[in-house]
DOKOLMAR-319620 format. One record per residue (C-alpha): residue number from 1; residue in three letters; x negated, y negated, z. Coordinates in Angstrom, 3 decimals. Layout:
BEGIN
R  NUM  ALA  X  Y  Z
...
This chain:
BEGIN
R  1  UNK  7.308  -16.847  20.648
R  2  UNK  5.611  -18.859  18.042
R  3  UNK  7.857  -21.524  16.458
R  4  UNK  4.672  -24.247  15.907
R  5  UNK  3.969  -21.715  12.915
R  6  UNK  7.112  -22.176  10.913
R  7  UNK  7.532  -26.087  12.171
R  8  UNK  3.707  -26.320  10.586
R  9  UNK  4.880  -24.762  7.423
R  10  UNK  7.874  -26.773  7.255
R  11  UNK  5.924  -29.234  7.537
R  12  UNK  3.798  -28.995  4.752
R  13  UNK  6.600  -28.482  2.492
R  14  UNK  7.708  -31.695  3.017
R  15  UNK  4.364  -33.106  2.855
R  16  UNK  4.023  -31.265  -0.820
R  17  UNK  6.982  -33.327  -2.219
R  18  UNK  9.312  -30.246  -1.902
R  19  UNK  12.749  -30.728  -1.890
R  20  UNK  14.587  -31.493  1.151
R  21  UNK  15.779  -28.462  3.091
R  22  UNK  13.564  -25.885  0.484
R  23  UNK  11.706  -24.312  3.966
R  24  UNK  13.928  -25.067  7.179
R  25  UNK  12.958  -23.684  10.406
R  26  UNK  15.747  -22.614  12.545
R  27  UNK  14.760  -22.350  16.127
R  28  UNK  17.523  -20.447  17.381
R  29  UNK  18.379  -17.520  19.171
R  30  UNK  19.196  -13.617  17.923
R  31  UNK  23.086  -14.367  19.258
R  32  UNK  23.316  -17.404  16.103
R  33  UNK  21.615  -15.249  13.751
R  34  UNK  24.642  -13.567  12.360
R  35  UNK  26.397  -17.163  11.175
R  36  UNK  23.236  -17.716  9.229
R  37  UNK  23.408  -14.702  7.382
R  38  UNK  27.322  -14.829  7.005
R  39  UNK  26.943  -18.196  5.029
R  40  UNK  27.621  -18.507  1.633
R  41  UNK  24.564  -20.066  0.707
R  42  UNK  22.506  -17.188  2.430
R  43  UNK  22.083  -14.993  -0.608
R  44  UNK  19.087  -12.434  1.331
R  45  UNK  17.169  -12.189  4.079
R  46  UNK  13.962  -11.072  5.049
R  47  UNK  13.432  -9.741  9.260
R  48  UNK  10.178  -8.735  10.287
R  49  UNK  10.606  -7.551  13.614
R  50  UNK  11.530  -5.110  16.264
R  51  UNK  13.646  -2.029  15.415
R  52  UNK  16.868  -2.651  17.084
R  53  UNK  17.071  -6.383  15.266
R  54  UNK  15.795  -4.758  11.990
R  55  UNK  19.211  -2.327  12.398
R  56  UNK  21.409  -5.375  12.820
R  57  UNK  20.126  -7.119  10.586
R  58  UNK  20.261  -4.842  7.760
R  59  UNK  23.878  -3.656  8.700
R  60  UNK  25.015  -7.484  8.518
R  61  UNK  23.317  -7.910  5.037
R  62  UNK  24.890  -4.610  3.785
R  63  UNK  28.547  -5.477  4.987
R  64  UNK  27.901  -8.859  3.146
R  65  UNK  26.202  -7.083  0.694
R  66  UNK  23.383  -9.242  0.665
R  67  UNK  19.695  -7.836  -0.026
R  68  UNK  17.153  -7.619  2.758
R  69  UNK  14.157  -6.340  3.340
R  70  UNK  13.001  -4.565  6.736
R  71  UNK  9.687  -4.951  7.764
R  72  UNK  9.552  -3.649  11.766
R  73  UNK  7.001  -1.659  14.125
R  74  UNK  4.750  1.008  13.354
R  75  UNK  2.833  3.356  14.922
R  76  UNK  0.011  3.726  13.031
R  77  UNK  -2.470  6.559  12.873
R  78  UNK  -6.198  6.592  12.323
R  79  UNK  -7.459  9.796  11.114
R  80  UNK  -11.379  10.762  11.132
R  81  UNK  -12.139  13.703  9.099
R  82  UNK  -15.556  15.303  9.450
R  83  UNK  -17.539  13.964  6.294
R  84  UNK  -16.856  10.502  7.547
R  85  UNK  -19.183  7.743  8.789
R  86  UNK  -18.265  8.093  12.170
R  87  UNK  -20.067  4.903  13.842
R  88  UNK  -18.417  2.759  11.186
R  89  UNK  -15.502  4.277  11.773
R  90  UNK  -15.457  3.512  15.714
R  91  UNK  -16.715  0.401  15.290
R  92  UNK  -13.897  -0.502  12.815
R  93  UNK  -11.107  1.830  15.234
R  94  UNK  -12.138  -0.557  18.268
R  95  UNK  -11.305  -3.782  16.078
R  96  UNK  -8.025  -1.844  14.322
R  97  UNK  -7.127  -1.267  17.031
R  98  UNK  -7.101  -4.513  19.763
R  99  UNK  -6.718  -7.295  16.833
R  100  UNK  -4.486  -9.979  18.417
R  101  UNK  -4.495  -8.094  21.685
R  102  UNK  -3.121  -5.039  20.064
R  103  UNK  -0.212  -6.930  19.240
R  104  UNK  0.049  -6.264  15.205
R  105  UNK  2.247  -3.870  13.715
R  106  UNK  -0.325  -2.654  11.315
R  107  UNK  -2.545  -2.347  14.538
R  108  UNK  -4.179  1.603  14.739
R  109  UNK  -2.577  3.233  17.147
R  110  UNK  -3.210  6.696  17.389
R  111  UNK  -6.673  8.086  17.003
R  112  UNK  -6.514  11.327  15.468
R  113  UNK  -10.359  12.797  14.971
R  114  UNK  -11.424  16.249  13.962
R  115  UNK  -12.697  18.253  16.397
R  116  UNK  -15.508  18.527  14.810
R  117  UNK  -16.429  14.822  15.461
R  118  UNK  -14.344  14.836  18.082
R  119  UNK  -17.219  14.029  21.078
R  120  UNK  -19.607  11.931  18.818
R  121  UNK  -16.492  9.267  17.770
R  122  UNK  -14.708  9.302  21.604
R  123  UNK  -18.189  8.526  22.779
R  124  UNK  -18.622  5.317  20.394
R  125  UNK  -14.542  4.379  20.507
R  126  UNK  -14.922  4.015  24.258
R  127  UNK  -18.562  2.353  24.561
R  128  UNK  -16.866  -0.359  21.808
R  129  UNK  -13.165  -0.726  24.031
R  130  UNK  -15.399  -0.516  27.435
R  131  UNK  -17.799  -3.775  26.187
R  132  UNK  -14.783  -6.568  24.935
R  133  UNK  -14.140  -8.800  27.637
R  134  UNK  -11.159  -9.950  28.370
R  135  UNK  -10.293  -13.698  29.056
R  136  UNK  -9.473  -17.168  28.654
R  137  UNK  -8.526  -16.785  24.780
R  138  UNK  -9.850  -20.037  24.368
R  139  UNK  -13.680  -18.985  25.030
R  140  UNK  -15.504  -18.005  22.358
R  141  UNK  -16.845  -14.884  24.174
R  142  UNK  -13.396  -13.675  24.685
R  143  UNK  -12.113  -10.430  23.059
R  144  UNK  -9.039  -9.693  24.966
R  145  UNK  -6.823  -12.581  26.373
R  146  UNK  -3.208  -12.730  27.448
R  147  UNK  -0.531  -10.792  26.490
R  148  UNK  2.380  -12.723  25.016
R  149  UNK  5.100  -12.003  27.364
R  150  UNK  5.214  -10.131  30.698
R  151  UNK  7.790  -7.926  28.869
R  152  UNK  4.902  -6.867  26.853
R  153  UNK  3.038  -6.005  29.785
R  154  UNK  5.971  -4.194  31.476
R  155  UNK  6.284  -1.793  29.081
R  156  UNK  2.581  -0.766  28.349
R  157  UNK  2.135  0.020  31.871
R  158  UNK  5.612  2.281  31.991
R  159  UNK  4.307  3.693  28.692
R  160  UNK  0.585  4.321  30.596
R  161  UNK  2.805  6.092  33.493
R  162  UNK  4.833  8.483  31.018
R  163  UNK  1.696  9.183  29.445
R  164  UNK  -0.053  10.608  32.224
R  165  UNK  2.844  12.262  33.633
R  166  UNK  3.079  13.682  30.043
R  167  UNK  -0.675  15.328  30.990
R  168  UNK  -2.594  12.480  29.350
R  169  UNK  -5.847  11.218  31.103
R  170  UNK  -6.813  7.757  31.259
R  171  UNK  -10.325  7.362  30.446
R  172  UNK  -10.838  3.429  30.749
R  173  UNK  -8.347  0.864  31.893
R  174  UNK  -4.654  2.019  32.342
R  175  UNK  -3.510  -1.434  34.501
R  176  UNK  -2.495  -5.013  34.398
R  177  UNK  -4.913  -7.357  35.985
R  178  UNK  -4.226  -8.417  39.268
R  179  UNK  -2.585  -12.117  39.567
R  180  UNK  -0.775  -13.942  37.491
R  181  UNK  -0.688  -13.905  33.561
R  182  UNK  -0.170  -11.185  30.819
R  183  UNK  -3.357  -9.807  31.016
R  184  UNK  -4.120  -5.777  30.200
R  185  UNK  -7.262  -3.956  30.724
R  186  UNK  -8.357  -2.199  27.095
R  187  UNK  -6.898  1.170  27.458
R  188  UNK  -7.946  4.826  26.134
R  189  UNK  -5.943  7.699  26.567
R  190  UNK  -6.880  11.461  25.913
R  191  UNK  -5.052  14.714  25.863
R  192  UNK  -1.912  13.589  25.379
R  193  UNK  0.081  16.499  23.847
R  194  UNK  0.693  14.834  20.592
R  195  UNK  4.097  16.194  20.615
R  196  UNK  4.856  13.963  23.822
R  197  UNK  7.381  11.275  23.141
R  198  UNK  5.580  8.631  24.507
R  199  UNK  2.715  9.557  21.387
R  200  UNK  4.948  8.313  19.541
R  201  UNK  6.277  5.279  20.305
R  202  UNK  4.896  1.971  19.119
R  203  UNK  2.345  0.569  21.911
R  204  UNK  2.587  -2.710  20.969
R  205  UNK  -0.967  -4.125  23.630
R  206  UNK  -4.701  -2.751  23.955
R  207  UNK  -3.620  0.671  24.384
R  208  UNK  -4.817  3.825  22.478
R  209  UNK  -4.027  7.278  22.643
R  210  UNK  -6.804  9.631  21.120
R  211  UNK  -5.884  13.522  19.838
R  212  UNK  -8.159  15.896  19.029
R  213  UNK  -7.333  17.977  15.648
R  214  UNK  -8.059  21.270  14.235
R  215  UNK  -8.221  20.518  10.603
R  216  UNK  -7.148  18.300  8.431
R  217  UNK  -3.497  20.171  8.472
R  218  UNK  -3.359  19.826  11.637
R  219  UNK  -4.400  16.054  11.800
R  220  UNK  -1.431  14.953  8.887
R  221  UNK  0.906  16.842  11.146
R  222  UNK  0.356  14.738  14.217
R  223  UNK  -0.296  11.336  12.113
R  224  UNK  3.591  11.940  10.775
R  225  UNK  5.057  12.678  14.136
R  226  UNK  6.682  9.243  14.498
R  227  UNK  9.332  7.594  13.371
R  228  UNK  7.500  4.885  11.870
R  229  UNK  5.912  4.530  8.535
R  230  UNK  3.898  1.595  8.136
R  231  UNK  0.314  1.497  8.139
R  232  UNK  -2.493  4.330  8.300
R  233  UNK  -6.281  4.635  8.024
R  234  UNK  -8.091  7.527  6.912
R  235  UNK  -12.006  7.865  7.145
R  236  UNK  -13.553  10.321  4.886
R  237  UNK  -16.564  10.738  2.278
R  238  UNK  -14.788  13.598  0.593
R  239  UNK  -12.585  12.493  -2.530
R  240  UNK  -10.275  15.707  -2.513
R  241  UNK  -9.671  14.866  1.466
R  242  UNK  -9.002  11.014  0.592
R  243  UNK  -6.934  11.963  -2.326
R  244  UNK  -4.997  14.567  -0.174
R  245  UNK  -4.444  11.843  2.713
R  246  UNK  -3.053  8.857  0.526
R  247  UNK  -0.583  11.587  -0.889
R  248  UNK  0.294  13.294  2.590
R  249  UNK  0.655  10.300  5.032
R  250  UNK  4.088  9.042  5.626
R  251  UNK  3.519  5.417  5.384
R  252  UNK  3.691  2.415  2.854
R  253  UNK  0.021  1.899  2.959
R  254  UNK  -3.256  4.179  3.219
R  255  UNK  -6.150  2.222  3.740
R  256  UNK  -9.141  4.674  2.624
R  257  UNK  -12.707  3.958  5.598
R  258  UNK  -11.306  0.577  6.018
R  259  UNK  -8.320  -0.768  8.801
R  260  UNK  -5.152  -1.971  7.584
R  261  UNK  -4.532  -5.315  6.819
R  262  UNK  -2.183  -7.349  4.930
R  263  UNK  -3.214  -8.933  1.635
R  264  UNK  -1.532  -11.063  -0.471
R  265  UNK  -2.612  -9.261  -3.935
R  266  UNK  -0.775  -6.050  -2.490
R  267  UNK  2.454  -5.035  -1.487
R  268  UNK  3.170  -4.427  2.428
R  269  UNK  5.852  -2.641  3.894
R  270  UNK  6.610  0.567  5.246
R  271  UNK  9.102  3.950  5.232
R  272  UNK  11.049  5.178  7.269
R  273  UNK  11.804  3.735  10.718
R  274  UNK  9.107  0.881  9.824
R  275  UNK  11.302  -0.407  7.535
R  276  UNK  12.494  -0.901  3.858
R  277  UNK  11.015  -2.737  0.791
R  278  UNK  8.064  -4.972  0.473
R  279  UNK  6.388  -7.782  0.791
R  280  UNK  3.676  -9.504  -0.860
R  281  UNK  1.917  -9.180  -4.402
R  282  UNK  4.015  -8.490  -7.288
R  283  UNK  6.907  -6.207  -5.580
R  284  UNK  7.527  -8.533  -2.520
R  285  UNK  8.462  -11.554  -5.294
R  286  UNK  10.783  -9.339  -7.221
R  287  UNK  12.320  -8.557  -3.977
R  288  UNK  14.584  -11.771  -3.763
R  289  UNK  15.104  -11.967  -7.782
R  290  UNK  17.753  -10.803  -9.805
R  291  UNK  17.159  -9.149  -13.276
R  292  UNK  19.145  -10.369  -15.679
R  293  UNK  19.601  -9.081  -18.819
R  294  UNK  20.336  -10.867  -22.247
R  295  UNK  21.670  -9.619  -25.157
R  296  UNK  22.345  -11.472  -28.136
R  297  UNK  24.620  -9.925  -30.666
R  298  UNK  24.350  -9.197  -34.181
R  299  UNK  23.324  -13.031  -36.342
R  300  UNK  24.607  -13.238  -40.059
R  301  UNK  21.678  -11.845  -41.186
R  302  UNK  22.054  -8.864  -39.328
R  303  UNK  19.051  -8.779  -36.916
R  304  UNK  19.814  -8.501  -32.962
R  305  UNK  17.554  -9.728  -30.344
R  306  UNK  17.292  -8.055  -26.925
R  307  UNK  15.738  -9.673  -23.655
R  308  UNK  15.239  -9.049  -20.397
């Protein structure tokens, strides 16, 4: 969907003096993808993608036995605990949670807020969803444009229907725009049993589903009823509760009263159905090197040197 990003850093590449061929951008389709990896000069490869290519992928590399790492959907939750700053938090749960149109994989995807400050953070979340306007990407009062395939679109409104039927309520949006284009109202949805399959599924658009949560139990139980791993957010002033949460949540990265992002200093990826091995920082470098150890045997004078 976006080649002019790899032919731009192809591009400039060449334009450093790299060697000819060191970045190559294949523009070709998932059917050619196997002869790639099956060459011998293929030694790894990386997929960041859906979860069906992620599975062939990684069962090519591991009949070639070739490394790879997995980096696919998520669907992230977004827990508020009670001591937390709860406008901050739905200011920051409005941008988590649309940022490219809602079409990240680190995106926040599941609002899970104590019951506590259940009322006070719906109340903010929706007055923050309810005021982005959605547009022509291209104006610089625009929030929300296009989607990036009808596809997309398709299956955010089938997911909107099995919600509801499901007993979730739809308390802003729930439709495509009429006419032509991708286009998606910003969508909140409430009592959703949390259990529901559609909760958790990847939405991969402006569409949120919000649960309500005893405790804090109660609120790492729902946030690790998915099959993903990837990214999570947790918003609290208590150090016991933010200490309990980085250890508790099932995912490669806890962001602590901040939404996930990637950053190059640390090392992305997720568990579980999100994926294997990382990216980034020092861990997503090591990835696609080999350790090789050296050992140098005994000299005539009876000293031995060991490397790594």
């Amino acid at each position: 969907n976006v080649p002019q990003c790899a032919l731009a850093l192809e591009d400039l590449f060449r334009r450093a003096g790299a060697p000819a061929g060191a970045f190559q951008a294949l523009l070709i389709g998932s059917d050619r993808v196997a002869r790639v990896l099956e060459d011998d000069r293929v030694a790894a490869a990386t997929l960041t993608g859906s979860e069906p290519a992620g599975s062939q992928v990684g069962a090519l590399a591991g009949k070639l036995i070739k490394p790879s790492v997995l980096e696919l959907g998520g669907s992230d939750p977004f827990v508020v605990l009670p001591s937390a700053d709860v406008d901050a938090a739905a200011r920051t749960a409005v941008t988590a949670r649309t940022i490219n149109n809602g079409q990240s994989c680190i995106a926040a995807k599941r609002f899970i807020v104590h019951a506590d400050v259940y009322d006070r953070f719906i109340d903010r979340f929706l007055a923050g969803m309810r005021a982005l306007k959605v547009g022509d990407p291209m104006a610089p009062d625009t929030n929300i444009g296009p989607l990036a395939t009808p596809s997309i679109a398709e299956d955010l409104e089938d997911q909107v229907k099995r919600a509801v039927d499901a007993g979730g309520r739809v308390v802003l949006g729930g439709h495509r725009r009429a006419g032509a284009g991708n286009w998606f109202e910003p969508t909140v949805i409430v009592d959703l049993p949390w259990d529901a399959p559609v909760a958790q599924e990847e939405t991969f658009g402006p569409l949120a589903t919000v649960f309500r949560a005893r405790d804090a139990d109660e609120a790492i139980r729902i946030a690790n009823a998915t099959r993903f791993g990837l990214g999570s957010s947790a918003w609290t002033t208590d150090a016991d509760e933010a200490r309990r949460m980085a250890e508790e949540l099932e995912a490669g990265q806890v962001f602590i009263n901040a939404m996930v992002a990637s950053d190059p200093r640390y090392p992305f990826g997720g568990v579980k159905r999100s994926g294997y091995g990382r990216e980034l920082s020092r861990e997503g470098l090591r990835a696609f090197v080999n350790v090789k150890t050296v050992r140098m045997a005994k000299s005539s004078t009876g000293s031995e040197t060991l490397a790594e």
